[in-house]
C-alpha angles and dihedrals in degrees: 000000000000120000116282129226100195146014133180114279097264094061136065128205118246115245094269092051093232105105133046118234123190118251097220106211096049096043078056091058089047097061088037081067110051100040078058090051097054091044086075093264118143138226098264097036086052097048096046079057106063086035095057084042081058085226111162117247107230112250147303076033110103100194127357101260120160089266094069090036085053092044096048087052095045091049104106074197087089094072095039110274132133133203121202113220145175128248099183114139090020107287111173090201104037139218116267113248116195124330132329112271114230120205096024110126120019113273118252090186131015127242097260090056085049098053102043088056083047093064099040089051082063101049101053082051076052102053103019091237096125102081103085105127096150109008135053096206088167129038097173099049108149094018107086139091145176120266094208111035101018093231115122135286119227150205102253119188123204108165101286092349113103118177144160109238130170109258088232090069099046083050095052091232096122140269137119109326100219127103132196124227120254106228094039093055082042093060095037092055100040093043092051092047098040088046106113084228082061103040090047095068085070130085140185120001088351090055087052092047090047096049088051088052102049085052094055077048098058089038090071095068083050100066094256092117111147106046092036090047082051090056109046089048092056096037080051100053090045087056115035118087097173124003105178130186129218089177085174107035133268107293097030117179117245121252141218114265095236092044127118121278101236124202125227113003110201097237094053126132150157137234110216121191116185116196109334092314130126123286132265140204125222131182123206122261115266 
């Protein structure tokens, strides 16, 4: 191989400048990305995270913002491939020149990795979930599901309303016409999966994953809201199989298309499955 000029942020070239070699700590960071990314974060979340974890960005970066963190998940680099490119009249970013090279440089991740964080990626520009730099509004984006037609239940914002509503009935397409309120699902699931009856059904490492989780819970009544926020929401999409949502009982009565969407119907509950364990039932808090 000829000598090399360049290589991504989380390798460094060999002495005679004809090999690449990982630099361990930031091919760590790399997959961290990524996994965070799969697991339905966003950019800026994603971003605010490595800067309150006072983790250097590689250079040139200055600072981690959700355009590097864009830029790292769309680098086909990261498994391997090279693109040769142009620099000619000064362009930063370069023009493409030829194919892509594979098996160029070593693989930090593999393509399956790649492409699954490709796909989450689209879905947050599908759903506009992904912007989310200082403030974690929903834990359980992604999770949750209606109980009644089995289409999604989303985040939906009115002024200081937040509720979670099945996307069927935002769209006007049909469904149960009740939503639950945000805050009130948020302290009835995380209240019946932090309680000590729940965790203790666990053994092993999902006993210890549970646990973990039930402390970031009680952090959030200490102050520590962000990161535990952070952490709940990741530990929660790596353990929950089915999270589905009877915002108005079991045996609601159906309601006219053009009706009110009413909050908090008395009879509501959720079915939570962890893992592929059995389901539960919880109620909300009174």
């Amino acid at each position: 191989m000829k000598k090399i000029s360049a290589c991504p942020g989380w390798l460094n070239l060999s002495e005679d400048r004809r090999s690449f070699v990982f630099v361990p700590q930031k091919a760590e960071i790399v997959r961290e990305i990524f996994q965070l990314s799969i697991g339905g974060l966003g950019s800026y979340a994603i971003a605010n995270h490595l800067t309150r974890q006072n983790i250097p960005p590689f250079a040139p970066s200055t600072k981690w913002d959700h355009t590097t963190i864009d830029s790292m998940l769309r680098n086909r680099a990261t498994v391997g491939e090279h693109q040769p490119s142009s620099y000619v009249g000064g362009s930063k970013k370069g023009t493409p020149t030829g194919d892509p090279i594979s098996a160029y440089y070593p693989p930090v991740i593999d393509e399956a990795t790649f492409q699954a964080a490709q796909e989450a990626r689209r879905r947050n520009l599908l759903t506009g979930r992904g912007r989310k730099g200082n403030n974690i509004a929903n834990l359980f984006t992604g999770l949750t599901t209606c109980s009644y037609c089995g289409f999604s239940v989303k985040f939906y914002s009115n002024g200081p309303d937040k509720s979670l509503v099945c996307e069927q009935v935002l769209d006007g397409a049909g469904c149960i016409r009740f939503a639950w309120s945000y805050r009130s699902f948020e302290t009835a699931v995380l209240n019946f999966v932090a309680h000590p009856a729940f965790v203790d059904r666990f053994a092993g490492d999902e006993l210890a994953t549970m646990t973990k989780l039930a402390v970031l819970v009680r952090q959030l009544s200490q102050g520590e809201t962000y990161d535990a926020r952070f952490q709940i929401a990741t530990t929660l999409k790596n353990v929950v199989s089915e999270l589905k949502v009877a915002s108005a009982g079991s045996n609601p009565t159906p309601s006219l298309s053009g009706a009110l969407v009413r909050r908090d119907n008395p009879k509501r509950f959720f079915e939570i499955k962890l893992w592929d364990g059995p389901s539960y039932v919880g109620m909300p808090i009174q």
